[in-house]
C-alpha positions in Angstrom: 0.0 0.0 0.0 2.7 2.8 -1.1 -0.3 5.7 -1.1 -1.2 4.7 2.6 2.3 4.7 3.7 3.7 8.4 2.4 0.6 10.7 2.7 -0.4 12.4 5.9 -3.5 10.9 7.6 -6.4 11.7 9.6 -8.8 9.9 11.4 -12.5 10.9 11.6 -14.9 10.1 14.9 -18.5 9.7 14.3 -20.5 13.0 13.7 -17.2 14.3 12.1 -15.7 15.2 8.7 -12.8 16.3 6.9 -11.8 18.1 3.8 -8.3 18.4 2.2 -6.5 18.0 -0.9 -4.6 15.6 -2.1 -1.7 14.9 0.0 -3.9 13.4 2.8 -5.5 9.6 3.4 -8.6 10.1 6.0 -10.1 7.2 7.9 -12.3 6.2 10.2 -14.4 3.1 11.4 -17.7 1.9 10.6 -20.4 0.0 12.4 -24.0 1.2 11.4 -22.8 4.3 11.0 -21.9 5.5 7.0 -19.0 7.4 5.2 -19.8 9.7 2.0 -16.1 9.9 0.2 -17.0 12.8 -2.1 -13.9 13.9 -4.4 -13.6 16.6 -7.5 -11.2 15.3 -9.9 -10.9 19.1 -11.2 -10.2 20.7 -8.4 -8.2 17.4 -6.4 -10.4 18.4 -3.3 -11.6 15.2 -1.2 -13.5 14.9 1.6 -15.5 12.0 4.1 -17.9 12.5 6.6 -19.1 9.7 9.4 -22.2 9.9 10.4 -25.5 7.9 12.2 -28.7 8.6 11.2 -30.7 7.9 15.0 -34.4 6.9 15.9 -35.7 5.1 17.8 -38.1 3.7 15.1 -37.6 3.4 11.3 -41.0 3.4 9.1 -40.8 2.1 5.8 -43.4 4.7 4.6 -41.9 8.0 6.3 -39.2 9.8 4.0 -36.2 10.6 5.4 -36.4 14.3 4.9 -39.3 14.4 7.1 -37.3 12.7 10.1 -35.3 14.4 12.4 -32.8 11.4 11.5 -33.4 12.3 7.9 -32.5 16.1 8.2 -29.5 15.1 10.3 -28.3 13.3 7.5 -28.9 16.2 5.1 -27.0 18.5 7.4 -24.0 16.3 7.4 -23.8 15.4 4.0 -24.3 19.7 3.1 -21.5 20.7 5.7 -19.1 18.3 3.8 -20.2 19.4 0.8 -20.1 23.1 1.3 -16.6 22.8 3.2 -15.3 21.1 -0.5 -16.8 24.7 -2.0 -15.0 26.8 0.4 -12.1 25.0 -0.4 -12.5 25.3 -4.5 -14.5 22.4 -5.1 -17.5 21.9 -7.6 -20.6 20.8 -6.9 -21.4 19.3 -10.1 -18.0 17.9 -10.7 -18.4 15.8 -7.2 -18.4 11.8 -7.7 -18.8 9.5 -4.6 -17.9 6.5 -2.5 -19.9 5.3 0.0 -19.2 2.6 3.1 -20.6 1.4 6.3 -25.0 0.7 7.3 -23.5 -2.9 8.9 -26.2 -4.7 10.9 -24.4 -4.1 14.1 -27.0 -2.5 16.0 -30.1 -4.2 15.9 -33.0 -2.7 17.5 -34.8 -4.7 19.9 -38.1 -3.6 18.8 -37.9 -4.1 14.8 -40.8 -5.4 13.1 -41.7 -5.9 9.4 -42.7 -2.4 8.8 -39.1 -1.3 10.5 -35.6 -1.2 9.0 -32.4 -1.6 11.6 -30.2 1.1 12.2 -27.9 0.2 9.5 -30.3 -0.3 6.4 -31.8 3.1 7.1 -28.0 4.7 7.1 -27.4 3.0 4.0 -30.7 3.9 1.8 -30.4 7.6 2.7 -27.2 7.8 1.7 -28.4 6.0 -1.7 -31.0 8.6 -1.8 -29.3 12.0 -1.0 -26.8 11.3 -4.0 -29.4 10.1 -6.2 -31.2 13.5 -5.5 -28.7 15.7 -5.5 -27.2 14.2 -9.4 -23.8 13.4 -7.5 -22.7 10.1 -8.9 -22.0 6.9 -6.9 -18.8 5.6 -8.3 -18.6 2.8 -5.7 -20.2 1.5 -2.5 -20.0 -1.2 0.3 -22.7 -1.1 2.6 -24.7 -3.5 4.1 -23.6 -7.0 5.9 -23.0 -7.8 9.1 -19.7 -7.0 10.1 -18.0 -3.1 10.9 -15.5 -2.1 8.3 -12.2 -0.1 8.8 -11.9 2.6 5.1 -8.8 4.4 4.3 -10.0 7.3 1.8 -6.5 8.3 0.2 -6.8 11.6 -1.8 -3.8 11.0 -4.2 -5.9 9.2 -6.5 -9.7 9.0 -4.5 -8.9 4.8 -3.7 -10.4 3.6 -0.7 -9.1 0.7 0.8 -11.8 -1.4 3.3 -11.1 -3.6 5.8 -13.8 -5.9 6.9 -13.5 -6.0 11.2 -14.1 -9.7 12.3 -17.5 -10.5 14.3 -15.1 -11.9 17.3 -13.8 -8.2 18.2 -17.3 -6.4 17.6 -18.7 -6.3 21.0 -16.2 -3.0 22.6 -17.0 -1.5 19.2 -21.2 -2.1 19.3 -20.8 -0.8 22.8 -19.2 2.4 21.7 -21.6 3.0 18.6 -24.7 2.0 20.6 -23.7 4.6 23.2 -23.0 7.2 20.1 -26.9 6.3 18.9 -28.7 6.7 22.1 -26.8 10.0 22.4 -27.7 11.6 19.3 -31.3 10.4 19.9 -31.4 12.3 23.0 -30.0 15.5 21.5 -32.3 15.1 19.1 -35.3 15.2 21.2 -34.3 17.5 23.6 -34.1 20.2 20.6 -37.5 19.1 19.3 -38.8 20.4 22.6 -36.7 23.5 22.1 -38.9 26.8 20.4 -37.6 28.5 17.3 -37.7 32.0 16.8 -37.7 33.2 13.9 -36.8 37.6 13.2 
């Protein structure tokens, strides 16, 4: 792997992003949680976000934009993509790569009308490019098992490690606890009034 040996790197916790050019490899790991890679090929500006999109309930029928989950989501994926326009990026040259939605959190109440944690992560991310016109170049999302994604800006690769089932339980610990957190910010702004001048 000479790329992942002579560039800089950064790693990314969830709720994060980063944006740089092309002298950087950015990584992070994945449970349920998804990573946008978003590059220009113009402009050589990269960038990857990590994020969760949490509820306590998933309905097949609800679209994501009208969930708080779903605008969370949108937010993350426009403050990556508007800190690649600060830096010189184009919107409409963007391509993407996308990783993570593993079935690692599974919630206890799921039914048949109810996605897990991870399948909902994964269809809105298939969605938001889809609407937006930003093409998916690649993807890996999906399974059962947490993956660890090198995004290397030299040439927009992404290497993928798959993270065995037999070390997953500190790791579904840490993302569970990451979930119900952003759920209960979530609802304690919901409660919060807007004002609007």
């Amino acid at each position: 792997m000479r790329t992942l040996r002579k560039l800089e790197r950064v790693a990314i916790r969830p709720g994060e992003y980063h944006v740089a050019g092309s002298d950087v490899v950015i990584t992070t790991i994945l449970g349920s949680c998804v990573s946008a890679c978003l590059y220009d090929p113009f402009t050589k500006i990269i960038g990857m976000n990590h994020f969760l999109l949490s509820n306590k309930r998933y309905s097949r029928d609800l679209p994501y934009s009208l969930t708080e989950a779903g605008r969370y989501g949108i937010y993350a994926m426009e403050l990556l993509i508007n800190e690649m326009m600060k830096r010189g990026a184009k919107r409409a040259n963007l391509h993407a790569k996308a990783f993570g939605g593993a079935a690692v959190l599974q919630s206890p109440e799921r039914a048949d009308n109810f996605f897990c944690v991870g399948d909902v992560n994964s269809r809105f991310i298939l969605d938001f490019l889809k609407t937006e016109g930003i093409p998916l170049v690649v993807s890996d999302l999906g399974g059962d098992r947490g993956r660890v994604v090198h995004f290397c800006g030299d040439d927009y690769s992404v290497y993928v490690k798959k993270i065995r089932k037999s070390i997953n339980p500190d790791f579904v610990r840490k993302e569970r606890k990451f979930w119900q957190i952003s759920i209960e910010k979530q609802e304690r702004r919901a409660g919060e009034t807007d004002i609007w001048l």
